[in-house]
N, C-alpha and C positions, 0 to 999 in steps of 0.2 A: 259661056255655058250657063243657060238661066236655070236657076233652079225654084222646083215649087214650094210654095209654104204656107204656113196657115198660123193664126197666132189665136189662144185662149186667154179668158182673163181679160178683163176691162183697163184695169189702171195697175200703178206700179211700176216701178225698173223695168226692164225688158230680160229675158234672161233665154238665149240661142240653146238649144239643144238640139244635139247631132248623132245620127243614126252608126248603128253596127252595119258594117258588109252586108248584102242581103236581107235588108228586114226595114219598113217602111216605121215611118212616125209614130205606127201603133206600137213600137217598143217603149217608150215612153207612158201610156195608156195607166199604166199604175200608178205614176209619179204626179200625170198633170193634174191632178183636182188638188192635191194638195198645194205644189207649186204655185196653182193659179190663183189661190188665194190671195198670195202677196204678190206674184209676176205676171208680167203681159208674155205668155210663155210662146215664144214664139219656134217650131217646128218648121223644118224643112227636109225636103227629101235630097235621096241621092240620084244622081243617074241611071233611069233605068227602073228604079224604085218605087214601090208602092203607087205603080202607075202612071210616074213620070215620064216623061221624054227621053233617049240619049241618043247623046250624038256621039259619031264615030270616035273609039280612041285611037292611041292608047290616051288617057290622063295622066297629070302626076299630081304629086299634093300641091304643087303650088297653083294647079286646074281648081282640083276643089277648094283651095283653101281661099283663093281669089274670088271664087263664085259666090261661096258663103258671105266675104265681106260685099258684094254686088249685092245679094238681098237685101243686108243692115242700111246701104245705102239707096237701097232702091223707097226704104222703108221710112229715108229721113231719121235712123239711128244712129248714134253718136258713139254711145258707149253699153256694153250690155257685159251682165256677166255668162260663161259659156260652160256646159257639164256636155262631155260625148262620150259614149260609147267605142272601143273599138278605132274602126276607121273613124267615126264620129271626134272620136278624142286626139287621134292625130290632126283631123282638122283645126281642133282648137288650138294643137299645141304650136303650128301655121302659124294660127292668127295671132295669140298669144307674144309670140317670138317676131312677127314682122311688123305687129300694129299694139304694141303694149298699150299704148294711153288709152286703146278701144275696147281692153276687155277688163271688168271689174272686179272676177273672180274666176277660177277656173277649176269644174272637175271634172277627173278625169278616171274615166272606168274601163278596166278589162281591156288595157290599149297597151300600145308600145311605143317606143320611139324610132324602133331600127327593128324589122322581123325576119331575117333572112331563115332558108336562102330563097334570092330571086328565082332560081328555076323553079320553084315551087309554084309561084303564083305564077310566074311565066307559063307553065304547064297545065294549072287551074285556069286562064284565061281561054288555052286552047282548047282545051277542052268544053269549056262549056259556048265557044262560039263551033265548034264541030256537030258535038249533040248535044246542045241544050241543058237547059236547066237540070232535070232529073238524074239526070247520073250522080249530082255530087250532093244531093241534097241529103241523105241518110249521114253522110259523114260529117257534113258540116253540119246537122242539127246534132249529131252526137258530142260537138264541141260546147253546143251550148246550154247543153244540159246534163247535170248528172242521173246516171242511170235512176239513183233513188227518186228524183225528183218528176221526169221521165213519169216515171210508174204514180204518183200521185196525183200528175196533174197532166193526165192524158191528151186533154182537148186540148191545153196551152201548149203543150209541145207539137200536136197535131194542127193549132192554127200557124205556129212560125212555119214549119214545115209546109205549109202551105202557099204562105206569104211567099218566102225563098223560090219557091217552084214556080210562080207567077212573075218572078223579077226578071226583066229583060234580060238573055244574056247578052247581048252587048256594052250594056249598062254596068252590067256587075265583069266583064271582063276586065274592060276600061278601070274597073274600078280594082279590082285586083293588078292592074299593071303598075297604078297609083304606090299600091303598097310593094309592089319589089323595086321599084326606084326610091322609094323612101327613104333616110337617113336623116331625121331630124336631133337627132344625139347634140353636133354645135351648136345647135340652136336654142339651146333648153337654159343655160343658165343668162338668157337673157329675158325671159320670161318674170314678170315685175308684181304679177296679181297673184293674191292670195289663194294658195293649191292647196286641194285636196287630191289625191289619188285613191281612186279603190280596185282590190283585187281580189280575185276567187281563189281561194284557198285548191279549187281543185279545175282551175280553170288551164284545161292546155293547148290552146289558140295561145294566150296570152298570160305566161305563169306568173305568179308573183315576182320574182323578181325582174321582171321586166318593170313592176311599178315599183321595185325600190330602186331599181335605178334611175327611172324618172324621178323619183322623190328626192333621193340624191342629187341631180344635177339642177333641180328649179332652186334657187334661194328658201329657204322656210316652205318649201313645201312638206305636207305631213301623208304619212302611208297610213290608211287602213284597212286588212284582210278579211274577209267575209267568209268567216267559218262554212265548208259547205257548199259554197257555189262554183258555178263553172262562168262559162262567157259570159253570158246574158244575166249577171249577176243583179243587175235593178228589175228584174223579172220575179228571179226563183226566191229573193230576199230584198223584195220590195220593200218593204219596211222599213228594214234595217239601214238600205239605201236612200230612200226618201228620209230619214231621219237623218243620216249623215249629209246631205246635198244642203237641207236644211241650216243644220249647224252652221256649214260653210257659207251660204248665200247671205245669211240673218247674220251672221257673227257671234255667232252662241259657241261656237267651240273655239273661241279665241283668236283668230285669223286676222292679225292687222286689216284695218280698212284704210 
């Protein structure tokens, strides 16, 4: 399953980052000029996504999580550090956990390890290969944003909203089957690089303790909650999370290297 990528930033480590459900490389769009100062920021899409290709599912994570390391290798990369999103972030925690010596740091936002229940997504998958995109688009941007935020920053919520309706639904089905077969919970305390987790204080896709439990089971992983935000928390407190991704990547907030 190839997937597309694009990488900013000339010189430096390499440093993977990985998309939410539904929303192309432009979620990242905040973070990359600063990141790309020190990293070769390399982006890629999902299936389906920000006008990639998908091929038939269903997927699982070990589809994308395999794909992911296909481009590291397609790209002659060795070792990079990884931040994802969401689904983004369970890809990492994949990679993380099946190919430790490969990844050099890891964070991880707005994600989970295990998100039941499967009928959930099983029924979100049928649905949007029945009718399409638009049915589920009001609810799913209602996850990623809180209402207050919403109201401030109209066009931002009105461009995801747009993105999302444009993603393939078979792409994003495939990719929702991904997530109710999920169960990466064993696999976390073998996870060997330096974790950051962040969570939205008012994010309910994915509620905080979903990352303190991931922060609990990685070795010296550390949690921190993002006053305020819902899903798409390196969006609505970009700052805050470019500043903490930072810490992490650099070694500023203490994180063995």
């Amino acid at each position: 399953m190839p997937l597309a990528a694009a990488i900013d930033g000339a010189s430096g480590p390499v440093l993977m980052l990985g998309n939410s459900l539904g929303t192309s490389r432009a979620l990242w769009n905040r973070q990359v000029p600063a990141l790309a100062r020190r990293f070769r920021v390399l982006r890629f899409e999902l299936p389906g996504h920000g006008g990639a290709a998908a091929e038939p599912g269903p997927y699982s994570i070990d589809d994308l999580g395999a794909s992911a390391v296909a481009v590291l290798d397609s790209l002659g990369i060795e070792r990079a550090a990884y931040c994802g999103v969401s689904l983004g972030g369970m890809i990492g925690m994949w990679i993380a956990s099946r190919h430790p010596d490969r990844i050099t740091a890891l964070g991880l936002i707005c994600t989970s390890a295990w998100l039941p229940p499967a009928s959930a997504w099983l029924a979100r998958a049928g649905a949007v290969r029945s009718g399409g995109m638009a049915p589920v688009v009001d609810q799913v941007v209602a996850r990623w944003f809180t209402p207050a935020y919403a109201a401030r920053a109209p066009g931002v919520r009105a461009a995801f909203a747009d993105g999302l309706g444009r993603t393939d639904p078979e792409g994003y089905a495939a990719c929702c089957e991904a997530i109710a077969g999920l169960d990466l919970r064993p696999r976390l305390a073998s996870i060997t690089a330096p974790t950051l987790v962040i969570a939205g204080s008012e994010d309910p896709a994915t509620p905080p303790a979903h990352g303190a439990a991931i922060a609990a089971a990685i070795p010296r992983a550390r949690l921190a909650v993002v006053r305020g935000a819902a899903h798409l928390a390196n969006v609505s407190a970009a700052a805050e999370v470019t500043a903490a991704l930072l810490g992490l990547l650099t070694g500023a907030d203490g994180a063995r290297r």
